[in-house]
mmCIF file of the N, C-alpha and C atoms, coordinates in Angstrom:
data_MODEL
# 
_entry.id   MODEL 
# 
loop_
_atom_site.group_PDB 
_atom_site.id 
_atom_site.type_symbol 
_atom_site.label_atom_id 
_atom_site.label_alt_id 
_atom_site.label_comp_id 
_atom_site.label_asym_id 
_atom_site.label_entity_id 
_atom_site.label_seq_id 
_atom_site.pdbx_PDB_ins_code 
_atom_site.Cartn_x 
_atom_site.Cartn_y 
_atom_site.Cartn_z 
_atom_site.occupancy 
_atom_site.B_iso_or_equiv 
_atom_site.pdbx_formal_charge 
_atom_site.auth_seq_id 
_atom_site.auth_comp_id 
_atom_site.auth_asym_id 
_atom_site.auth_atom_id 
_atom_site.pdbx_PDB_model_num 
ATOM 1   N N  . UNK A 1 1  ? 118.741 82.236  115.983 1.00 0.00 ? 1  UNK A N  1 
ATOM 2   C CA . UNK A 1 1  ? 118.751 82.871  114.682 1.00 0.00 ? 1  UNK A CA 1 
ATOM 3   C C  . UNK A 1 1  ? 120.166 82.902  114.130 1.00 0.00 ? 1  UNK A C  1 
ATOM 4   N N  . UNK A 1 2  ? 120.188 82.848  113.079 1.00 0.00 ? 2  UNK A N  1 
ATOM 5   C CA . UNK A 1 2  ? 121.453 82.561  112.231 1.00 0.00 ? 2  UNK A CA 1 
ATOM 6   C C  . UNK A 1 2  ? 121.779 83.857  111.952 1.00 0.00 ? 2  UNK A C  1 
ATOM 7   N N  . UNK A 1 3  ? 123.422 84.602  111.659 1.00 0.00 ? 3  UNK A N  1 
ATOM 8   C CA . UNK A 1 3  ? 123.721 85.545  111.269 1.00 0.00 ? 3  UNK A CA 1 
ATOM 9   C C  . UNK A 1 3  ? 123.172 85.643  109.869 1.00 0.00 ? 3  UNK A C  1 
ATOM 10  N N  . UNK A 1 4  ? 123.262 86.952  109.091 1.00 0.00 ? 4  UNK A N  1 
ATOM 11  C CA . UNK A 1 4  ? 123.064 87.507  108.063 1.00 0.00 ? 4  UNK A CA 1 
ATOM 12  C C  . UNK A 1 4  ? 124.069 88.014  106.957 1.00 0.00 ? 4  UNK A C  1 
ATOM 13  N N  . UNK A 1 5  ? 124.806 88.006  106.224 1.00 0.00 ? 5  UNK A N  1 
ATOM 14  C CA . UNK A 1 5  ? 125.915 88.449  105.462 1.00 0.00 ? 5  UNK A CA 1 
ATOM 15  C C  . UNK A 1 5  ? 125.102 89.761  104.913 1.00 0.00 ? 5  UNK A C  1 
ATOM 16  N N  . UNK A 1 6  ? 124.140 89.825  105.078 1.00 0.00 ? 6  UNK A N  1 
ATOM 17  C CA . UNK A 1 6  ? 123.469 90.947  104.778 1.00 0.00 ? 6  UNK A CA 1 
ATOM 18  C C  . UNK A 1 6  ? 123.410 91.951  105.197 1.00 0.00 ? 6  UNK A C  1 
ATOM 19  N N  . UNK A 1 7  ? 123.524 93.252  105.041 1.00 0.00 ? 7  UNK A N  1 
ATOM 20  C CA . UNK A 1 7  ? 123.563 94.238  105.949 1.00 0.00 ? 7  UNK A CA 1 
ATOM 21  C C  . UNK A 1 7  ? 121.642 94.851  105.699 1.00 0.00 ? 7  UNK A C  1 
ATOM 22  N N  . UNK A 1 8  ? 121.573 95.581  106.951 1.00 0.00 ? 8  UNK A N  1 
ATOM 23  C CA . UNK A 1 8  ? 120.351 96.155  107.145 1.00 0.00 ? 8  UNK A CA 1 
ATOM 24  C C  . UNK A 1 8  ? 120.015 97.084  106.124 1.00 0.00 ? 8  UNK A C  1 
ATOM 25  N N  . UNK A 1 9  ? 119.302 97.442  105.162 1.00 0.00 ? 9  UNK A N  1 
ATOM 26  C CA . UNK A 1 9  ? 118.865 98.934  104.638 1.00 0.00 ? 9  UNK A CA 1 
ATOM 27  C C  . UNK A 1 9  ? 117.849 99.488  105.252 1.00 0.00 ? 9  UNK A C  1 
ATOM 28  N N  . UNK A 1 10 ? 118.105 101.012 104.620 1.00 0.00 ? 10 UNK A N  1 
ATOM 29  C CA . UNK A 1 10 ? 117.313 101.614 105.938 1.00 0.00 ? 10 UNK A CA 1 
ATOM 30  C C  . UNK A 1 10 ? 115.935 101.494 106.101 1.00 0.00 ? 10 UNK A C  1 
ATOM 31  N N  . UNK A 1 11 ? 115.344 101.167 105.060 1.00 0.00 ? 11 UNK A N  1 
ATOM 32  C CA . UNK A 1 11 ? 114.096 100.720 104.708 1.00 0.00 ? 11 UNK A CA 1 
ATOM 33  C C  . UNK A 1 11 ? 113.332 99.585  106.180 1.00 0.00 ? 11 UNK A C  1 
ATOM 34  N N  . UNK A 1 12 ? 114.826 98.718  106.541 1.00 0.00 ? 12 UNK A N  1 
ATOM 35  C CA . UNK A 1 12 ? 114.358 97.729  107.087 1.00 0.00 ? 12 UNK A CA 1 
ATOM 36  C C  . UNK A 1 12 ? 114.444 98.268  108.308 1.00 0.00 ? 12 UNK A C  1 
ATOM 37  N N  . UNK A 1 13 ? 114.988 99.207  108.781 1.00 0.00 ? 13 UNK A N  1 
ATOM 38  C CA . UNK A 1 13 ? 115.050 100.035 110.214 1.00 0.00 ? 13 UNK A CA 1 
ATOM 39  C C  . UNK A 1 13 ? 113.751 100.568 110.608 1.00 0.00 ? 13 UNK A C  1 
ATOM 40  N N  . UNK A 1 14 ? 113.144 99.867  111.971 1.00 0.00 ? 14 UNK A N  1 
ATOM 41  C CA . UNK A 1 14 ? 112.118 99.900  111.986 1.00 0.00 ? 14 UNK A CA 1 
ATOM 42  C C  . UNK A 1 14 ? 112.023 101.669 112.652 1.00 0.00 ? 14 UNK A C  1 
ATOM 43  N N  . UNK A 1 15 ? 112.677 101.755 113.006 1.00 0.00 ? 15 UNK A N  1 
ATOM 44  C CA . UNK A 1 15 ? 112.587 103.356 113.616 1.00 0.00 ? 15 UNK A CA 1 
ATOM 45  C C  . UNK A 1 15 ? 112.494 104.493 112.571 1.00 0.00 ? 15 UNK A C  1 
ATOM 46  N N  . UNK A 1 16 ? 113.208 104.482 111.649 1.00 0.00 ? 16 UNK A N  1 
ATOM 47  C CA . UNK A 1 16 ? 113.413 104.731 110.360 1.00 0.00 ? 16 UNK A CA 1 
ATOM 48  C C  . UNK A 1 16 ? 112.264 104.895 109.564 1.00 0.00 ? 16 UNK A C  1 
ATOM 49  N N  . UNK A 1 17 ? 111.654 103.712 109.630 1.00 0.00 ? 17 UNK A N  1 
ATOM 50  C CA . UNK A 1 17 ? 110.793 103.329 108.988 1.00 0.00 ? 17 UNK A CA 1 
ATOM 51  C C  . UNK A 1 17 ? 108.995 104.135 109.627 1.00 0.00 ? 17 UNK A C  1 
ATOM 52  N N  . UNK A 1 18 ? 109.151 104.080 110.798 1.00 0.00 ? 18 UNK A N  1 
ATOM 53  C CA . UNK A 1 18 ? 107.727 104.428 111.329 1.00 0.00 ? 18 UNK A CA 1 
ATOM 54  C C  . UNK A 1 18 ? 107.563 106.346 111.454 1.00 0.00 ? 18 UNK A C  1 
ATOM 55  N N  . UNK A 1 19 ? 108.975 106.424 111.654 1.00 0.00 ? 19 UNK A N  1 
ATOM 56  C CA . UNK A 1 19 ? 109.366 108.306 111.351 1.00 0.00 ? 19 UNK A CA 1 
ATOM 57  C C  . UNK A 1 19 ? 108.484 108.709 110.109 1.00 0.00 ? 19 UNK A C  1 
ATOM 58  N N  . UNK A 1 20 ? 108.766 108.381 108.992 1.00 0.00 ? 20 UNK A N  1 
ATOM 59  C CA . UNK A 1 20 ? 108.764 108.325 107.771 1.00 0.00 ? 20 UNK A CA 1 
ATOM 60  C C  . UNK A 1 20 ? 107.272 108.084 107.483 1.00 0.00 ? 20 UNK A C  1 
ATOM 61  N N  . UNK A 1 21 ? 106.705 106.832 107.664 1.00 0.00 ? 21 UNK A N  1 
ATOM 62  C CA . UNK A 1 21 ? 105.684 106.403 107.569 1.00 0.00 ? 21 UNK A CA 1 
ATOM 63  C C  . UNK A 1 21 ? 103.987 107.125 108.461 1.00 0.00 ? 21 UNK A C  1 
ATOM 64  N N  . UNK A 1 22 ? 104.847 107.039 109.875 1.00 0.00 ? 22 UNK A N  1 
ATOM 65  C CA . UNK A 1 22 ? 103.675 107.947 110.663 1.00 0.00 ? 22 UNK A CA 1 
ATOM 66  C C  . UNK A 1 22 ? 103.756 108.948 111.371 1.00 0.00 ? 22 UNK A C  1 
ATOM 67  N N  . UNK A 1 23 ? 105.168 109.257 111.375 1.00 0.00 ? 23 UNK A N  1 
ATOM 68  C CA . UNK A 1 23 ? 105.655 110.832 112.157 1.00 0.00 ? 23 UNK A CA 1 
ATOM 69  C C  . UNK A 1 23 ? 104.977 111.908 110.835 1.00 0.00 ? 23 UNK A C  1 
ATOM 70  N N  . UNK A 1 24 ? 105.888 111.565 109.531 1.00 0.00 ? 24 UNK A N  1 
ATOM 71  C CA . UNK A 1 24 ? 106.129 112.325 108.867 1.00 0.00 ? 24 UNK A CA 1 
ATOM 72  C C  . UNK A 1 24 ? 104.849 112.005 107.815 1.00 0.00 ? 24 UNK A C  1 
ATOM 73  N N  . UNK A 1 25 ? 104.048 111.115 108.184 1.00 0.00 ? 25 UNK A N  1 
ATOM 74  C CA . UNK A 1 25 ? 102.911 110.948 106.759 1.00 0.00 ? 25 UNK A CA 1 
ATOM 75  C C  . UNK A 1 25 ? 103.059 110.795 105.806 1.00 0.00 ? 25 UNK A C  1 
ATOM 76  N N  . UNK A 1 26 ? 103.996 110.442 105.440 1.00 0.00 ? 26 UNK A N  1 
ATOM 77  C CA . UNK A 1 26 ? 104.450 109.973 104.030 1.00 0.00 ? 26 UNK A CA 1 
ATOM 78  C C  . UNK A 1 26 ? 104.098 109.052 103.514 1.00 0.00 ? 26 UNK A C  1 
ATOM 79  N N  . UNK A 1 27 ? 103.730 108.753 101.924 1.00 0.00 ? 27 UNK A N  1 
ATOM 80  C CA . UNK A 1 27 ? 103.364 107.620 101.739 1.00 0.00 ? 27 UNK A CA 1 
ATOM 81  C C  . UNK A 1 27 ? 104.372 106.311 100.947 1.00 0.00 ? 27 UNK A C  1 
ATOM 82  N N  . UNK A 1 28 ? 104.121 105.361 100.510 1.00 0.00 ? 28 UNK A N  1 
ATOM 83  C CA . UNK A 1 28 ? 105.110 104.237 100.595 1.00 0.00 ? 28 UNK A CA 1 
ATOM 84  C C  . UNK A 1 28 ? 105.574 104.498 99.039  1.00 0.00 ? 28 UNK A C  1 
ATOM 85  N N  . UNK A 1 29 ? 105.214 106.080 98.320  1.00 0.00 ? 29 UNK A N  1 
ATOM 86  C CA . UNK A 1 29 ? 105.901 105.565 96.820  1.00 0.00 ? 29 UNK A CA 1 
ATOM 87  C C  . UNK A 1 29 ? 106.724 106.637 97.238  1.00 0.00 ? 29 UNK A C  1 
ATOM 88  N N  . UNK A 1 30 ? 106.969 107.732 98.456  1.00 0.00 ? 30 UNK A N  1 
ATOM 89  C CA . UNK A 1 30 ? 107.703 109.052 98.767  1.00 0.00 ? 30 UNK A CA 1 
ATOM 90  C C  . UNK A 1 30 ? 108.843 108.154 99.667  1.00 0.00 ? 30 UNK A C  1 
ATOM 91  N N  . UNK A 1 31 ? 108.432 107.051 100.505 1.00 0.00 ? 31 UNK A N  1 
ATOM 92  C CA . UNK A 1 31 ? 109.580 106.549 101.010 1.00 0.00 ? 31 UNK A CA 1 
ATOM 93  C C  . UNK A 1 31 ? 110.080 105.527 100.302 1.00 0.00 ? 31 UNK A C  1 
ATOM 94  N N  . UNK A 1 32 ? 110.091 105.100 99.499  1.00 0.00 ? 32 UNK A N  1 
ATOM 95  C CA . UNK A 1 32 ? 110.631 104.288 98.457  1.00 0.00 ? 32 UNK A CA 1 
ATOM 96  C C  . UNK A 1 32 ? 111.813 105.606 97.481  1.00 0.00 ? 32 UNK A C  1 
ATOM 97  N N  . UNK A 1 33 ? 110.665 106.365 97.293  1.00 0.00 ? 33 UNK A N  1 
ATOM 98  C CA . UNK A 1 33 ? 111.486 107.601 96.151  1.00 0.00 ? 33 UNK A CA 1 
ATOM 99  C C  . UNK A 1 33 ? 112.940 108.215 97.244  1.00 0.00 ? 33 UNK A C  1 
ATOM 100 N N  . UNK A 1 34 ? 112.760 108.257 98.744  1.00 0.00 ? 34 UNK A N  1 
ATOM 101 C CA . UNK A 1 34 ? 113.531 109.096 99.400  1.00 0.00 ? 34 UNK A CA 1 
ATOM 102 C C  . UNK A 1 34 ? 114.993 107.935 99.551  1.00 0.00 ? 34 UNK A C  1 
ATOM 103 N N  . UNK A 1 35 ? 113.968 106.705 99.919  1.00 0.00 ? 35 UNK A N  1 
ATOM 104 C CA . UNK A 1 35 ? 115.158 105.834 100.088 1.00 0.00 ? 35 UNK A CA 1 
ATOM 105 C C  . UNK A 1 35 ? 116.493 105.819 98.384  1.00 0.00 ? 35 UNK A C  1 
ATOM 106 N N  . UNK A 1 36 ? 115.896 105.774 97.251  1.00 0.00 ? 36 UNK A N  1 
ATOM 107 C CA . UNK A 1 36 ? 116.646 105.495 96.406  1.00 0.00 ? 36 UNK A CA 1 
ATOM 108 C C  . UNK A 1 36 ? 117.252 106.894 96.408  1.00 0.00 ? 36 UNK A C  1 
ATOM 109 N N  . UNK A 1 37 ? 116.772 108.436 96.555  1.00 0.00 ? 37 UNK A N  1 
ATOM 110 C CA . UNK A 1 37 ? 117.640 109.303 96.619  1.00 0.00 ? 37 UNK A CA 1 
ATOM 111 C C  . UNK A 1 37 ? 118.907 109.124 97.447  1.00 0.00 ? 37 UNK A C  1 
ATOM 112 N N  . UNK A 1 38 ? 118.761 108.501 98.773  1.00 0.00 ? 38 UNK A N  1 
ATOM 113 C CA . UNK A 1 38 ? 119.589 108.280 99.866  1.00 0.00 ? 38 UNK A CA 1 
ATOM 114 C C  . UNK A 1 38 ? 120.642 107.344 99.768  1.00 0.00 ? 38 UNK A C  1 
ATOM 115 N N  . UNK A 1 39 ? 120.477 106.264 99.546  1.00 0.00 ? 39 UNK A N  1 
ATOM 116 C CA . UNK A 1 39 ? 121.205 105.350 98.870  1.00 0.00 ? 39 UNK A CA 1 
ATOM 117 C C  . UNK A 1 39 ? 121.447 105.059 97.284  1.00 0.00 ? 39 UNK A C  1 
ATOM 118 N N  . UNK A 1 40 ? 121.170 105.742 96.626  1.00 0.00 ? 40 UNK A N  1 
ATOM 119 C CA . UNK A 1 40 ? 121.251 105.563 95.380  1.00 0.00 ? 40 UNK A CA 1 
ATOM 120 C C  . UNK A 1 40 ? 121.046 103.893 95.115  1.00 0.00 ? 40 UNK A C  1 
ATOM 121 N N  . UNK A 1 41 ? 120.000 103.086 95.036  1.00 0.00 ? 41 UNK A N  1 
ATOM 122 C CA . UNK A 1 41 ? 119.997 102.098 94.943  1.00 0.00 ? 41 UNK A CA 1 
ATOM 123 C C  . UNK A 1 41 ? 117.988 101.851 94.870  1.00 0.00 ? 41 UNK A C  1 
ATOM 124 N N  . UNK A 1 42 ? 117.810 101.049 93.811  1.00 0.00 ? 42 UNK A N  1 
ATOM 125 C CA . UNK A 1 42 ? 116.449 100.952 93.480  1.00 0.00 ? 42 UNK A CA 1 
ATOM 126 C C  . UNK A 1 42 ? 115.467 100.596 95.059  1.00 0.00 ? 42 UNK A C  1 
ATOM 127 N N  . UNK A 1 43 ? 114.477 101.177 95.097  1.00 0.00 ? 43 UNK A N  1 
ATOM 128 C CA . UNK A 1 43 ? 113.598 100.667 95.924  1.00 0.00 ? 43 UNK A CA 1 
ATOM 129 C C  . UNK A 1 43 ? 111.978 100.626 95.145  1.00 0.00 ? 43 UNK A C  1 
ATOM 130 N N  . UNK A 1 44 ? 110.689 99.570  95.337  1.00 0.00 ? 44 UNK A N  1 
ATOM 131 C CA . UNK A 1 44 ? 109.873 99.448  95.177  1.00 0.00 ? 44 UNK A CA 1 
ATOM 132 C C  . UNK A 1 44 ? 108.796 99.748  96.286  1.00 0.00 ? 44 UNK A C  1 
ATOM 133 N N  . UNK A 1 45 ? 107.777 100.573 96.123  1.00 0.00 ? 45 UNK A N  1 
ATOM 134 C CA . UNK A 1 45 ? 106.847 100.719 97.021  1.00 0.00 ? 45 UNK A CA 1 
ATOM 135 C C  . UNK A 1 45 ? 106.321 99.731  97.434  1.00 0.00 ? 45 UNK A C  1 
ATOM 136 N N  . UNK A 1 46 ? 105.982 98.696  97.103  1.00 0.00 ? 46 UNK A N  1 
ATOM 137 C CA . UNK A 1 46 ? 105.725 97.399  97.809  1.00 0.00 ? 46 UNK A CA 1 
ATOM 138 C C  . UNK A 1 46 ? 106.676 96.498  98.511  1.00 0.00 ? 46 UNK A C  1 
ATOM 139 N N  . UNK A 1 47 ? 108.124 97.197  98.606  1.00 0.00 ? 47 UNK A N  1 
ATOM 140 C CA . UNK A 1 47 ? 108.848 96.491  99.460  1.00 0.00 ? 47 UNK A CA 1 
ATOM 141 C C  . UNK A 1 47 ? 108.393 97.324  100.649 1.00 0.00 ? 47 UNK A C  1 
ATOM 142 N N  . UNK A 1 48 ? 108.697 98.650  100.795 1.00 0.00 ? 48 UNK A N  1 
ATOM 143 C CA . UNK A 1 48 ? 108.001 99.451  102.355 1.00 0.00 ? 48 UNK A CA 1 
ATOM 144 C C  . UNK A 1 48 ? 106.940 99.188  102.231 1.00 0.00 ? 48 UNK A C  1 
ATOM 145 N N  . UNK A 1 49 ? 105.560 98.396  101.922 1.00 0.00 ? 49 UNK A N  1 
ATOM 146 C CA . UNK A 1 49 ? 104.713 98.066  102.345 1.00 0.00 ? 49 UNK A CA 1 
ATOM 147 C C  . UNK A 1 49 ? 105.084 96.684  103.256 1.00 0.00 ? 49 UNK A C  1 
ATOM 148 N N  . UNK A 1 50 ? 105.786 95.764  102.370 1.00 0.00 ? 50 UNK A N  1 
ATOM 149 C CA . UNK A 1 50 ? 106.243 94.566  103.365 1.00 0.00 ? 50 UNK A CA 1 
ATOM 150 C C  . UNK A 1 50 ? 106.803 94.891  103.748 1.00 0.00 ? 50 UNK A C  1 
ATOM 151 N N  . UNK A 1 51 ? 107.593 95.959  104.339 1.00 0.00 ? 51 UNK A N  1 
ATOM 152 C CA . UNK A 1 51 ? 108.163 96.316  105.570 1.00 0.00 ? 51 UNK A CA 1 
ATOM 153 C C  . UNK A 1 51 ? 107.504 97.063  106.926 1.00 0.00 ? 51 UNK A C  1 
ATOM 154 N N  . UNK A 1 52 ? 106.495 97.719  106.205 1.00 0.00 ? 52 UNK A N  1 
ATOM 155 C CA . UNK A 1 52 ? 105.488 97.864  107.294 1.00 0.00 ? 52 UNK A CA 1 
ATOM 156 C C  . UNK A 1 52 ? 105.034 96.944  108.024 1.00 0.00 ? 52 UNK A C  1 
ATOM 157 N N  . UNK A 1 53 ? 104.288 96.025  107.316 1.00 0.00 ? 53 UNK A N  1 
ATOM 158 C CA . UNK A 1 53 ? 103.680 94.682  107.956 1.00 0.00 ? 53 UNK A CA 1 
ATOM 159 C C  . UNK A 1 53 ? 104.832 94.309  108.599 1.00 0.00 ? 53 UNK A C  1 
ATOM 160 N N  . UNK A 1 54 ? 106.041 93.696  108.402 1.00 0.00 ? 54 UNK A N  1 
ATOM 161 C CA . UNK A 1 54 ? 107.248 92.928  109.360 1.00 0.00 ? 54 UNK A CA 1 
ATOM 162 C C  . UNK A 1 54 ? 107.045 93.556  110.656 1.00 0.00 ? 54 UNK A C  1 
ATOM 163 N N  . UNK A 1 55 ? 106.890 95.122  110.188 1.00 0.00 ? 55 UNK A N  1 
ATOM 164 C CA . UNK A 1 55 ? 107.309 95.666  111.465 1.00 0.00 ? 55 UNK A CA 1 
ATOM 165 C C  . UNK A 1 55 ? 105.855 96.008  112.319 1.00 0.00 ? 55 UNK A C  1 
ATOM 166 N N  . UNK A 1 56 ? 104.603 95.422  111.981 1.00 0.00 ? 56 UNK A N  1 
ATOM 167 C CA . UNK A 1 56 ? 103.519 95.609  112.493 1.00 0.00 ? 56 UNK A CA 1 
ATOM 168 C C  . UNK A 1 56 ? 103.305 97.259  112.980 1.00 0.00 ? 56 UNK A C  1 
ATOM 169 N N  . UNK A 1 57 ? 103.699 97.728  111.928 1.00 0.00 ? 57 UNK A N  1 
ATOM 170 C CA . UNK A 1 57 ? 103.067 99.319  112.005 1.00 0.00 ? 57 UNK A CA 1 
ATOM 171 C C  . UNK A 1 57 ? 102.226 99.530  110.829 1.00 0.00 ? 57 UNK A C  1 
ATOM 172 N N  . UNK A 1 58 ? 100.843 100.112 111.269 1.00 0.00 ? 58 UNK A N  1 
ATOM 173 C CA . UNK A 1 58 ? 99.219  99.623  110.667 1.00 0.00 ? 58 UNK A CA 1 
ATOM 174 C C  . UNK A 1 58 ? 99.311  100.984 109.383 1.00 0.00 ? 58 UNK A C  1 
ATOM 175 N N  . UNK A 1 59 ? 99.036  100.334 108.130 1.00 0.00 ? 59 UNK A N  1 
ATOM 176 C CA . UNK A 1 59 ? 99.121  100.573 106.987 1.00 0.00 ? 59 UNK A CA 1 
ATOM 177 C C  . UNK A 1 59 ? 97.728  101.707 106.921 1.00 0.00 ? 59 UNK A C  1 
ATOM 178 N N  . UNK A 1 60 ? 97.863  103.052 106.416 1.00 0.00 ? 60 UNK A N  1 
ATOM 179 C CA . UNK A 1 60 ? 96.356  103.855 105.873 1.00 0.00 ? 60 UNK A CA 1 
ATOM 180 C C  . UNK A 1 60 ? 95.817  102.788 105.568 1.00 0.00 ? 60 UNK A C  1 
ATOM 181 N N  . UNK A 1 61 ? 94.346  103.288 105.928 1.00 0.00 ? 61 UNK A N  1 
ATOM 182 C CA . UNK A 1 61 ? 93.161  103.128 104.854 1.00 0.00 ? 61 UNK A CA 1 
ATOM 183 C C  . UNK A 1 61 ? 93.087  103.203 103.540 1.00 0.00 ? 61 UNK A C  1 
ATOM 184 N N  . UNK A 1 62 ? 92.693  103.578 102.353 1.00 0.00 ? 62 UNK A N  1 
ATOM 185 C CA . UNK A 1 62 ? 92.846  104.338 101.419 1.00 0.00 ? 62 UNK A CA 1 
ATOM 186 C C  . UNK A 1 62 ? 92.077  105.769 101.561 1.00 0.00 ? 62 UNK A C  1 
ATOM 187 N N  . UNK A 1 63 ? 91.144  105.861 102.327 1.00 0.00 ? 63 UNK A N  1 
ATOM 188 C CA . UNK A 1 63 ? 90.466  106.826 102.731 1.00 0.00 ? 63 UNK A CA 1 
ATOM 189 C C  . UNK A 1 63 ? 91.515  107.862 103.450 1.00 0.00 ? 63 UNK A C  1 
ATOM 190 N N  . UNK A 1 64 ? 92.063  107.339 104.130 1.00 0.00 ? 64 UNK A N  1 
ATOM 191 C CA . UNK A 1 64 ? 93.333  107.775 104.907 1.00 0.00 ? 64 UNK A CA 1 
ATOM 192 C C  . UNK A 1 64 ? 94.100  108.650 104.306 1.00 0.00 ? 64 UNK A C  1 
ATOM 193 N N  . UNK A 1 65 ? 94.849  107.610 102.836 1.00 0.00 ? 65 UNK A N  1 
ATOM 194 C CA . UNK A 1 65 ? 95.540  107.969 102.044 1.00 0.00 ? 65 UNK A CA 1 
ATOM 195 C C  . UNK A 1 65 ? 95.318  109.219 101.510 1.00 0.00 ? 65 UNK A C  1 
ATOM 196 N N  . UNK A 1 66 ? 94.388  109.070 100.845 1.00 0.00 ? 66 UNK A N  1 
ATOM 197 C CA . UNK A 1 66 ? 93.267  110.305 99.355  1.00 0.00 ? 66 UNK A CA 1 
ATOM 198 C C  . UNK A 1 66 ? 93.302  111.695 100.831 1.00 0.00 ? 66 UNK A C  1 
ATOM 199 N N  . UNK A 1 67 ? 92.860  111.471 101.960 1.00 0.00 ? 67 UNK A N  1 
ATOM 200 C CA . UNK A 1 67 ? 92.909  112.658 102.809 1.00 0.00 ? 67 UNK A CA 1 
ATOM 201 C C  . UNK A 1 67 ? 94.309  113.068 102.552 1.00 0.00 ? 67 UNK A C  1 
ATOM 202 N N  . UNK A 1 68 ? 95.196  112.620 103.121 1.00 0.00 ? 68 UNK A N  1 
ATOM 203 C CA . UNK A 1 68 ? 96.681  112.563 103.274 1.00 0.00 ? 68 UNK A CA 1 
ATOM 204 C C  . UNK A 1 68 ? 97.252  113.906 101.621 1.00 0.00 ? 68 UNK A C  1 
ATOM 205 N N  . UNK A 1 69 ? 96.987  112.742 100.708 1.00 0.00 ? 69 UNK A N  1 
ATOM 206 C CA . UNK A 1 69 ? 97.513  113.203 99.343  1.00 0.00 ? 69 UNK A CA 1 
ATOM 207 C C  . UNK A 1 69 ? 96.656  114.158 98.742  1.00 0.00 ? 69 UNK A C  1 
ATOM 208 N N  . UNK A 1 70 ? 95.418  114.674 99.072  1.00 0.00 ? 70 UNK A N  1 
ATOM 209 C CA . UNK A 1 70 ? 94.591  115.680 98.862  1.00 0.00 ? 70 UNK A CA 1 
ATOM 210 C C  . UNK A 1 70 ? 94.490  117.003 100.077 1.00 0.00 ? 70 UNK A C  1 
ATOM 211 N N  . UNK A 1 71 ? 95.819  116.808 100.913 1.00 0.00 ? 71 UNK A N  1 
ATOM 212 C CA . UNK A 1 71 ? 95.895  118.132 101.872 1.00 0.00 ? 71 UNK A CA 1 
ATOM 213 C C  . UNK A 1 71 ? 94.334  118.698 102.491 1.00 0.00 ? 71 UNK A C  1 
ATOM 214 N N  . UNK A 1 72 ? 93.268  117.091 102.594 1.00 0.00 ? 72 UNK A N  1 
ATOM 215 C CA . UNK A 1 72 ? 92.945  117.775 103.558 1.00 0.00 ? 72 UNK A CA 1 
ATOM 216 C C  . UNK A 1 72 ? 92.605  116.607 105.171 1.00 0.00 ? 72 UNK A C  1 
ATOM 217 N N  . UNK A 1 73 ? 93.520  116.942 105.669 1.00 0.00 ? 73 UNK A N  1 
ATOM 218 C CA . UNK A 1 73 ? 94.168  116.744 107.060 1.00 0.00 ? 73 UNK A CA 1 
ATOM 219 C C  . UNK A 1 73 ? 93.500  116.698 108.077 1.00 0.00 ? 73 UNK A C  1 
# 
């Protein structure tokens, strides 16, 4: 693999990323919203969705979701 001139965002940190996603239940427009608070720098909810998949950590249902965002748990 070839180096990167790129640096990592945290988005792409898979540890980071699964905290957020399945520790903390959050969904991908709250970690998008947290990331741009954090870095001050735009993020799209469909980039932490393709970052989920990279990192093969399994995306809600939508059923999932609507439980999730309707508090009941």
């Amino acid at each position: 693999m070839g180096k990167s001139l790129r640096s990592t965002t945290l988005y792409q940190d898979r540890d980071w990323l699964y905290q957020k996603y399945v520790k903390e239940k959050l969904s991908t427009v709250e970690i998008a919203r947290i990331y741009r608070e954090t870095e001050n720098r735009w993020c799209d909810p469909n980039t932490i969705s393709r970052w989920l998949k990279k990192h093969k950590i399994s995306m809600r249902s939508l059923a999932e979701a609507q439980q999730l965002r309707h508090g009941s748990n």
